[in-house]
N, C-alpha and C positions, 0 to 999 in steps of 0.2 A: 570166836572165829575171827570178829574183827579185828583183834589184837593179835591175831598171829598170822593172819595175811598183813598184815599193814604195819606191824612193828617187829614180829619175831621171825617171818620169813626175808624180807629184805636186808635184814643186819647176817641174817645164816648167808645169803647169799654173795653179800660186798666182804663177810670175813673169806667166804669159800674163794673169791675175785682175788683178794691180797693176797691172802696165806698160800692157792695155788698159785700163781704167778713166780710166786718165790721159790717155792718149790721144781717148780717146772726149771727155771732159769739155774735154780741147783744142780737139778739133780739130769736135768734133758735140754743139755745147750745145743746138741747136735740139732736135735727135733724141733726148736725155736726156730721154725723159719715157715713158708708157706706152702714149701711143697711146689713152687714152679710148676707150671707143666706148659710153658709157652715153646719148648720144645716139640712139643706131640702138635700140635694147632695155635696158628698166631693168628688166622683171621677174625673169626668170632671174637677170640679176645680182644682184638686191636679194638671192637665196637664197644662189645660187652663190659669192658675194666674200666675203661676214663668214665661211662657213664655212670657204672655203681659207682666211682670211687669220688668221682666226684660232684655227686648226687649226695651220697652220705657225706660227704664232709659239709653240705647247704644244709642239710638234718641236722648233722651234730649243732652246729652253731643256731637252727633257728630253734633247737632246744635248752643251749645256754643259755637264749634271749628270754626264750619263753616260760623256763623254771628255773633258772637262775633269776634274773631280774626282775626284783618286785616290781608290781605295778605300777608304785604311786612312785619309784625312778622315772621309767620312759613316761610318767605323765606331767612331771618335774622339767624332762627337757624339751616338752613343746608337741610330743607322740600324742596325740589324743586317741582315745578307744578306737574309735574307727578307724583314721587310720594305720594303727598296729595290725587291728583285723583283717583288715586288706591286703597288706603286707603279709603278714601271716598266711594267710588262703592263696595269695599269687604265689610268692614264692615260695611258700610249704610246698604247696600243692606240685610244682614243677617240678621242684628238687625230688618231693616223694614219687611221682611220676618217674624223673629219669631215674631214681634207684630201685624202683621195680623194674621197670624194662632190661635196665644193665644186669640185675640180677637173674631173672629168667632167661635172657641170651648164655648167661654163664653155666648156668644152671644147666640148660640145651643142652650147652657144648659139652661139658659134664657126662649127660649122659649119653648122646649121639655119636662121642668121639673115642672110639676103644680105648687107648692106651689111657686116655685121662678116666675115663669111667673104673679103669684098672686099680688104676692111683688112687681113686677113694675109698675111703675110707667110712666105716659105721659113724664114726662120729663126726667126720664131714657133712654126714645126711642129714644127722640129727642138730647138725649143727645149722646150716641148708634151711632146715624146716623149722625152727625155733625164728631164727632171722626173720624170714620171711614174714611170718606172725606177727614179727614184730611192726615190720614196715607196713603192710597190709592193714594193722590195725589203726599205725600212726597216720595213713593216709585215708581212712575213714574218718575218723579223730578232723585232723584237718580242714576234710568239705563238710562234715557233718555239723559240727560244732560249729561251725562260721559260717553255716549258709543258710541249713535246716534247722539246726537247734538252737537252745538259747542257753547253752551252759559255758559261764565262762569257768574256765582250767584255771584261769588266771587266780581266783579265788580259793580254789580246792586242791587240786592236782598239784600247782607250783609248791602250796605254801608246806603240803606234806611232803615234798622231797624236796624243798630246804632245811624241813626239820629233820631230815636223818643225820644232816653233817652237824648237826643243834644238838643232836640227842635230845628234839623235841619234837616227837612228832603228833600229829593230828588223826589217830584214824577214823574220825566219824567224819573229815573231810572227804576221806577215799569211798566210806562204805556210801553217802551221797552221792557220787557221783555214778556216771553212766555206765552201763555195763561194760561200753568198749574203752572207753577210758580207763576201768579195773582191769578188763583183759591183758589190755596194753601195759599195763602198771608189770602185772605177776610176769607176762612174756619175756618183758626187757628186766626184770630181777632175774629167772633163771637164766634168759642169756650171758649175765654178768657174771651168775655160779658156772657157767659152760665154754668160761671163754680162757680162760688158763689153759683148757685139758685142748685146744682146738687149732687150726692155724691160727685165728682171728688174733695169736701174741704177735705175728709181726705189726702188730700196727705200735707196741712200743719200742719198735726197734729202727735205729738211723744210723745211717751208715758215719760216723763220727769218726770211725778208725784211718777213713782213708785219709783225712787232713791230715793224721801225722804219722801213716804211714810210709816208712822210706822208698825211696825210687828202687824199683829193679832192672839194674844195670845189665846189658847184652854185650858182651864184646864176644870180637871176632878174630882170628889171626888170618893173614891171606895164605899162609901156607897150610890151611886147619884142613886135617883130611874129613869130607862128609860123611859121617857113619861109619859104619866098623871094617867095610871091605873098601877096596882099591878101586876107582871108577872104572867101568868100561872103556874099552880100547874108542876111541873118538867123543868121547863123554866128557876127555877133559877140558878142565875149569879154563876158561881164558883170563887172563888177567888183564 
């Protein structure tokens, strides 16, 4: 069991990640995009969007830090345990704070606001409620592990998901660890097999075309009749 949670479910998942992505961008270019719906309601989103979006982006990066970078690096350049950890627990803790709140305002609006709740979709939901899990977990993870418990990730958790991009992985590291630390593990692998088929591909997508897109020129003639019929008697144009 351990070796197919911890080595043959996460390779099934990051190939499902690649190979759909590729697929999608083949064969559903149209469909690559997020589905907008800032037409139906901009208030909640004006709150609800900077804060997931940029709540997860303080996530993404305190997880490069924290399972990307070995240990004995940041203790190389002067970081000592502590305070990593503290760094860790303040701004984990914030950044996972405002990317739940940002996500449940969205989530709200979602479902509170007709035409967008119209707009969704089955696997928005499922999509919705996978995330969730996932942040919910990471932000137990974060107070837990650094305030109440004494498991350092740093040891276990990081060194088994450097070894997937190794093709060496560790699973008696994962099946040690904490329950919600494995929760967390399998959540954020199916999220990465559910994220091809979802909106979540605009996040590889940037607008690069308009740098060398060419201008769209307007001209006018002063004599140019407006629309297909002749103006009304006092309508007309002054020059």
């Amino acid at each position: 069991m351990n070796q197919f949670l911890w080595v043959i479910f996460p390779y099934i998942c990051l190939t499902v990640f690649v190979v759909g992505h590729f697929w999608r961008y083949r064969y559903d270019k149209f469909g690559w995009t997020t589905r907008s719906s800032q037409l139906y309601e901009d208030r909640l989103l004006r709150i609800g969007s900077p804060l997931f979006h940029f709540g997860i982006l303080a996530v993404f990066l305190g997880h490069v830090m924290g399972l990307g970078v070995p240990k004995s690096w940041t203790e190389a350049v002067g970081i000592s345990e502590g305070l990593y950890h503290f760094m860790a627990v303040s701004i984990g803790a914030v950044a996972g704070f405002a990317t739940l709140v940002g996500m449940v305002i969205l989530i709200y609006r979602r479902r509170t606001v007709g035409p967008v709740f119209s707009a969704t979709t089955k696997m928005d939901k499922t999509m919705y409620a996978v995330l969730a899990t996932v942040i919910v977990l990471g932000l137990v993870n974060t107070v837990a592990a650094n305030i109440f418990g004494h498991y350092d990730y740093r040891e276990g958790v990081s060194i088994w998901f450097r070894g997937i991009f190794r093709f060496d992985l560790h699973p008696d590291l994962m099946a040690e660890a904490p329950w919600s630390f494995q929760l967390h593990g399998l959540a954020a692998m199916f999220l990465f097999a559910l994220w091809p088929f979802t909106r979540l591909v605009h996040v590889f997508s940037a607008p690069l075309g308009y740098l060398t897109r060419p201008y769209i020129v307007y001209r006018s003639r002063d004599d140019q009749q407006l629309g297909s019929h002749r103006p009304r008697r006092g309508w007309d144009r002054v020059s």
